[in-house]
C-alpha positions in Angstrom: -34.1 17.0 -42.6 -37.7 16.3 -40.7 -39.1 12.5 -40.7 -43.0 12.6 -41.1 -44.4 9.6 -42.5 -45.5 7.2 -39.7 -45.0 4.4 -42.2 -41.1 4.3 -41.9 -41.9 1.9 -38.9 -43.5 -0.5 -41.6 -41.3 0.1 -44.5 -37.5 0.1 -43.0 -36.8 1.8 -46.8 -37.3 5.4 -46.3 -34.1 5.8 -45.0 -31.2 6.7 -47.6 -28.8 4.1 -46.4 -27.1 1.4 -48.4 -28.8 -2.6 -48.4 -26.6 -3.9 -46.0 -27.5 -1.2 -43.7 -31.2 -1.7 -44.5 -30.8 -5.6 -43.9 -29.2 -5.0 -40.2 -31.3 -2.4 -39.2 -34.6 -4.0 -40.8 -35.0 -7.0 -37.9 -34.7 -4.5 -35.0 -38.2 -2.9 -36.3 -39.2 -5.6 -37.5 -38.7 -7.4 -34.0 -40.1 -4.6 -31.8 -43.1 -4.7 -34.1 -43.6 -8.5 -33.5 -42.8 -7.9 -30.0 -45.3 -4.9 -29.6 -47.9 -6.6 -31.4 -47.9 -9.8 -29.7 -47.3 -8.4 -25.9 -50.2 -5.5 -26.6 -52.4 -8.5 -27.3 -52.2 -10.0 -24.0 -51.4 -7.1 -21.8 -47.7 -7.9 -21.3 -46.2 -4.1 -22.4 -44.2 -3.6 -19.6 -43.1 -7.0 -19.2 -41.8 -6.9 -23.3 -40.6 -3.3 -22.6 -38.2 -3.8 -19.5 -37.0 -7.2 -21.7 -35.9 -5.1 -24.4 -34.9 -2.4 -22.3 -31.9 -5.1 -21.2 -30.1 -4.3 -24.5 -28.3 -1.7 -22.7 -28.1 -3.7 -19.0 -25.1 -4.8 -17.2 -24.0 -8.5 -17.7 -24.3 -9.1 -14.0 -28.3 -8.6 -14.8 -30.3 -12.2 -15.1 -32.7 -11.0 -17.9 -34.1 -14.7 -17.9 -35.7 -13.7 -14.1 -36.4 -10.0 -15.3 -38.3 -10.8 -18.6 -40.8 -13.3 -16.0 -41.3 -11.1 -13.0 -42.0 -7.7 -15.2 -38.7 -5.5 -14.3 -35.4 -5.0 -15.3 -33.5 -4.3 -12.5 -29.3 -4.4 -13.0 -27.2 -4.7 -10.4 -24.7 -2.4 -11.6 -25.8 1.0 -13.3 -22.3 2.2 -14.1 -23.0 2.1 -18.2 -27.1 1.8 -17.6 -29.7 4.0 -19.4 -33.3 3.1 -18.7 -33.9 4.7 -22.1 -36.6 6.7 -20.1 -33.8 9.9 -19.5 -33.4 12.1 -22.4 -32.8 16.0 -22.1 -33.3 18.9 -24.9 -32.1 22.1 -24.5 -35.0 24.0 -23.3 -35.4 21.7 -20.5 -32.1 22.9 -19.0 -33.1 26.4 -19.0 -36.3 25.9 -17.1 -34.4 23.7 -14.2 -34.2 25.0 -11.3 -31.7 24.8 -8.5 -31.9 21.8 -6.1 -34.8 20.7 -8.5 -34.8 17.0 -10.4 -32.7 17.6 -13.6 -34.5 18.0 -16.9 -33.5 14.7 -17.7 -36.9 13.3 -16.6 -38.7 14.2 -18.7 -40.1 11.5 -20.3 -39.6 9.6 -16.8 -41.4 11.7 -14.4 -44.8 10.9 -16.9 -43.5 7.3 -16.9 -47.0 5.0 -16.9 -47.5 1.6 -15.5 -47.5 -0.1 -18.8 -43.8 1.2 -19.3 -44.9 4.1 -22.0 -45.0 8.3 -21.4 -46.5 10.8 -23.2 -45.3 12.1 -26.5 -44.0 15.9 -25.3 -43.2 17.0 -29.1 -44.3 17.3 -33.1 -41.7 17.2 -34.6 -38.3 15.4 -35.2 -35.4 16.6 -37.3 -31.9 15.0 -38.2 -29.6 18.4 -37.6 -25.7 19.0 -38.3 -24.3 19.6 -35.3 -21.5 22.5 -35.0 -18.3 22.9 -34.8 -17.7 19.6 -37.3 -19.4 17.7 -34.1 -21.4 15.3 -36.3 -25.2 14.4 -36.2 -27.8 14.9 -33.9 -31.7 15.3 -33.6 -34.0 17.3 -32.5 -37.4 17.6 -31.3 -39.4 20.4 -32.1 -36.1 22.5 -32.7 -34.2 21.5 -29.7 -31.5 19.9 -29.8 -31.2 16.4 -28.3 -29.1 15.3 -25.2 -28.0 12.5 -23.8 -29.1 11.8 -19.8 -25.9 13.3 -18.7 -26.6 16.4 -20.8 -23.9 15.6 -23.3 -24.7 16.4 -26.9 -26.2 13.7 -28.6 -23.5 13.8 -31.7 -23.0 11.0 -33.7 -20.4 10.9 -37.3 -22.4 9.1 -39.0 -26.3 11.1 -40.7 -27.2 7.1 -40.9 -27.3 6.2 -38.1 -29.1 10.0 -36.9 -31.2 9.5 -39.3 -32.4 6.1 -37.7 -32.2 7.7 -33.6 -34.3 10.1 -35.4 -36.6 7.9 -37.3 -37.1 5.9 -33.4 -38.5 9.1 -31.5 -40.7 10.0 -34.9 -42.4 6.3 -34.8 -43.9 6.8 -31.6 -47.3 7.2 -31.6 -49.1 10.7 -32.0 -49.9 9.8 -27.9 -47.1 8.0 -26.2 -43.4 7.4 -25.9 -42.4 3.9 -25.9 -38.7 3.8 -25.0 -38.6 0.4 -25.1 -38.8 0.7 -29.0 -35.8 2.9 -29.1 -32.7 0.6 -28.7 -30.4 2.7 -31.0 -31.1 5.8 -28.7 -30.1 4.1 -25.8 -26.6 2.1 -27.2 -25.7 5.6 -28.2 -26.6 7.5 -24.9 -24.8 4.6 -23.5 -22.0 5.4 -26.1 -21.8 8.9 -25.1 -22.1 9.4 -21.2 -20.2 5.8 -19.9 -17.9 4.4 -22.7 -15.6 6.9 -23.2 -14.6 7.5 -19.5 -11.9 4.9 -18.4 -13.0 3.7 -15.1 -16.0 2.4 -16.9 -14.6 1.0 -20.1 -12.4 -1.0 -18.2 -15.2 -2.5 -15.9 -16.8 -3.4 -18.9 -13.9 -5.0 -20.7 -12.6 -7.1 -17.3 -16.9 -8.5 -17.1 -16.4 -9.7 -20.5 -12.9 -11.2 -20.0 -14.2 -12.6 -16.5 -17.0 -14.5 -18.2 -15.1 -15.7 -21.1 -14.3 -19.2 -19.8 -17.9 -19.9 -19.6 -19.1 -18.7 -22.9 -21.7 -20.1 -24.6 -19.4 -21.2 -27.5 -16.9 -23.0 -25.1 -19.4 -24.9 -22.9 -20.6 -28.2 -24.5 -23.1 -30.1 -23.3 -22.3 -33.7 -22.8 -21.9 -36.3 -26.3 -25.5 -36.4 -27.9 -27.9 -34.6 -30.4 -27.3 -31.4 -28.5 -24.0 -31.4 -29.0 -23.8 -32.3 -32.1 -25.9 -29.2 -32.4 -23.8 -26.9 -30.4 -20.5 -27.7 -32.7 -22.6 -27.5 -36.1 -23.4 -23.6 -34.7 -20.7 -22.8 -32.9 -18.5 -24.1 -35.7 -18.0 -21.0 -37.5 -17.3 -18.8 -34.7 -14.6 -21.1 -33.1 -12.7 -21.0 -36.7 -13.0 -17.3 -36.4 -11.8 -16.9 -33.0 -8.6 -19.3 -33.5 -7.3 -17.4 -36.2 -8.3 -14.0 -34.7 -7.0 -14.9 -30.8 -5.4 -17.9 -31.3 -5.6 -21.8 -31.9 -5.3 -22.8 -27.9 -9.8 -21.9 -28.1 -11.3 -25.7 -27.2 -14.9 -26.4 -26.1 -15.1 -28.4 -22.8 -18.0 -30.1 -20.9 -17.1 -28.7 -17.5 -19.0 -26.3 -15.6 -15.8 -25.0 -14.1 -15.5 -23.2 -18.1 -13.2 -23.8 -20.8 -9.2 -23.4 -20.3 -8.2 -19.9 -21.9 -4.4 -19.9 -22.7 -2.7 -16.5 -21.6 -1.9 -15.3 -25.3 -5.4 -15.8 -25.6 -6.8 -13.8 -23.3 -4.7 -11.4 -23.9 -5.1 -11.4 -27.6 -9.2 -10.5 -26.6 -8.4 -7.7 -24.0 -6.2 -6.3 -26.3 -8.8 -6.1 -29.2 -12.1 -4.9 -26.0 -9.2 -2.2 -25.4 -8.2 -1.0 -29.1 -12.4 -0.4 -29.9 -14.1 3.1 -29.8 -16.9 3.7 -27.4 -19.5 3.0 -29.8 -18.1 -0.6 -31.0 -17.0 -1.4 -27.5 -20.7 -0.6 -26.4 -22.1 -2.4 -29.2 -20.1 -5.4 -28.0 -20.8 -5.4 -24.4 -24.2 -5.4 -25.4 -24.6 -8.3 -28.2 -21.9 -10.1 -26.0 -24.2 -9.9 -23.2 -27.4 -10.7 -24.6 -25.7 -13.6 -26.6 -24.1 -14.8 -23.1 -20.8 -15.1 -25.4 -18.0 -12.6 -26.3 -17.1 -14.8 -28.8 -20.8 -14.5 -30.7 -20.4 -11.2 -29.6 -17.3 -10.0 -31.3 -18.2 -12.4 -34.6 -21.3 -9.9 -35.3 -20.4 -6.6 -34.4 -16.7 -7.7 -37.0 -19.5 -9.0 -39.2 -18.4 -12.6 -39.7 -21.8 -14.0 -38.4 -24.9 -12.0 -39.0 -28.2 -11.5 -37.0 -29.9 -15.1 -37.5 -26.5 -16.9 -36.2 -25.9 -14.9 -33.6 -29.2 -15.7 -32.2 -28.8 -19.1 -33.0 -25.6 -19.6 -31.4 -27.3 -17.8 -28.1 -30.6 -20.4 -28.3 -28.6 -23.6 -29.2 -30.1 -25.2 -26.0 -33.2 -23.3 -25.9 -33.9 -24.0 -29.3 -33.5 -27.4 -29.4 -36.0 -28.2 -26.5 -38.5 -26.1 -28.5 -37.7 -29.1 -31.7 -38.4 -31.3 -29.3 -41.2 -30.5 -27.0 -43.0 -27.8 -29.0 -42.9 -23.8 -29.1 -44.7 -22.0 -25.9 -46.9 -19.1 -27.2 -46.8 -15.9 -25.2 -43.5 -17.3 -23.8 -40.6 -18.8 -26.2 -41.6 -16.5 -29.3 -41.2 -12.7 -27.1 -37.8 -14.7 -26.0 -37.1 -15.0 -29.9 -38.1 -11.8 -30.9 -36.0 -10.2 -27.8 -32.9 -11.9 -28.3 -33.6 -10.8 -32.0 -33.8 -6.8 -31.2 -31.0 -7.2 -28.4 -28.6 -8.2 -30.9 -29.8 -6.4 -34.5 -29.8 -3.3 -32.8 -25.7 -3.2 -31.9 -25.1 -5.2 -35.1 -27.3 -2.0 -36.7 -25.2 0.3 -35.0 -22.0 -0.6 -36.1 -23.2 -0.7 -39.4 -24.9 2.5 -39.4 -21.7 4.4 -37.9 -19.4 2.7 -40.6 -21.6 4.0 -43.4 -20.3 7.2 -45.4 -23.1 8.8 -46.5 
């Protein structure tokens, strides 16, 4: 199947997938439009771009810092794509040895406002074989991942829409910035599924629990009373998914986790595929909460709470003191592609057509 129409980035209904795929996958466009729109307008491309890049970023990053001072820069890059690393096919064949791997390509051309140039024509959704799935490819190559791994996915959805994010880039440049699915799904692919680095990932997110967003309060007042009307039902999910003992504190030092807890929430990280436990690291991340986190990849909260639950405190000194322009709308429309796009994901890979 080839995409043409340039308007899919507009429309979000040219894709053949079901409405509640269409209403996850809908804000991430939608977002990286905003996003695009308002940062092209006062030169701030690369700044936007290595935000949104932070999607896929290790939690040890501060993407508060990174988002002001133009760069994303993690300190770990053990499950890290800069989205800038894709391979085809044809590119391995023309590497030579003891020469930079193919994997540049769209890297090597990399411009100063974050974009590249467009290398291709055409993109296609193709079956891969041997009963391996999806993948893409661009002008009849097939599609890898940075590590060279095919870039196979189950579910034609959700190629469709990896497809649909290399075919909305302009007729000029690549923008990978704009390609969050891509890069959860390299991430997916090359890092998840090896153990050493799935169980990194799952003792960050169990180190940080204590001091989730949901489980720090701030002291008695309006923003309090703010946190618990938000927070409220993602703490009623998590006590009857991990257990009752889950209590908000006001310390600094983080919330008391009870054992059966903790290990209730390792045992779930440890049960999840690549993909979900990717999807997870990433919305738990950008949310500063595995609790958020794990409510919108399991679909009890959706896009609008998640965000919600991750800006209590920000969002209620913008009620009081007024919205920034240039400054606390990108944050919005970040924290709004950073978690659609793993919520997207998941929905995308559990769809059957």
């Amino acid at each position: 199947m080839r995409l043409r129409d340039p308007i899919l980035i507009v429309s979000c209904w040219i894709i053949p997938i079901t409405s509640q795929i269409r209403e996850d996958l809908c804000p991430v466009v939608t977002s990286i439009v905003h996003v695009g729109m308002h940062s092209m307008r006062r030169g701030l491309g690369r700044l936007v771009g290595t935000a949104l890049t932070a999607g896929i970023a290790s939690a040890e990053a501060n993407p508060g810092v990174a988002r002001r001072i133009g760069a994303f820069l993690p300190r770990s890059n053990i499950a890290t794509h800069t989205a800038s690393l894709f391979a085809t096919e044809a590119d391995d064949a023309r590497d030579a040895p003891g020469e930079g791997t193919s994997s540049d390509r769209v890297g090597v051309g990399m411009r100063g406002d974050g974009t590249a140039p467009r290398f291709y024509k055409t993109v296609e959704v193709v079956q891969v074989e041997n009963g391996g799935g999806w993948g893409v490819a661009l002008d009849g190559r097939t599609l890898k991942t940075p590590k060279r791994a095919a870039l196979a996915v189950p579910s034609k959805s959700l190629a469709m829409a990896i497809a649909a994010e290399w075919e909305w880039q302009s007729g000029r440049s690549i923008r990978p910035f704009t390609m969050p699915l891509m890069g959860l799904v390299a991430t997916s692919i090359d890092n998840m599924s090896q153990a050493e680095v799935r169980d990194f990932h799952i003792r960050k997110l169990l180190e940080y629990f204590p001091t989730d967003v949901v489980l720090i309060k701030h002291e008695p007042g309006a923003l309090a009373d703010a946190q618990t009307t938000i927070h409220a039902p993602i703490l009623k999910w998590a006590r009857r998914e991990l257990g009752p003992g889950l209590e908000p504190t006001e310390s600094l030092l983080g919330a008391n986790i009870p054992d059966a807890t903790l290990s209730a929430a390792e045992k779930r990280l440890r049960a999840m595929d690549p993909f979900e436990l990717t999807a997870t690291f990433n919305a738990s991340a950008s949310a500063k909460s595995l609790l958020t986190g794990m409510a919108l990849i399991r679909g009890v909260i959706d896009v609008k709470q998640a965000a919600r639950s991750a800006r209590v405190e920000e969002d209620f000194q913008v009620d009081k003191w007024g919205l920034v322009e240039g400054g606390h709308d990108i944050d919005q429309a970040d924290i709004a592609v950073r978690l659609a796009a793993p919520r997207a994901l998941m929905s995308l890979l559990r769809d059957t057509i």
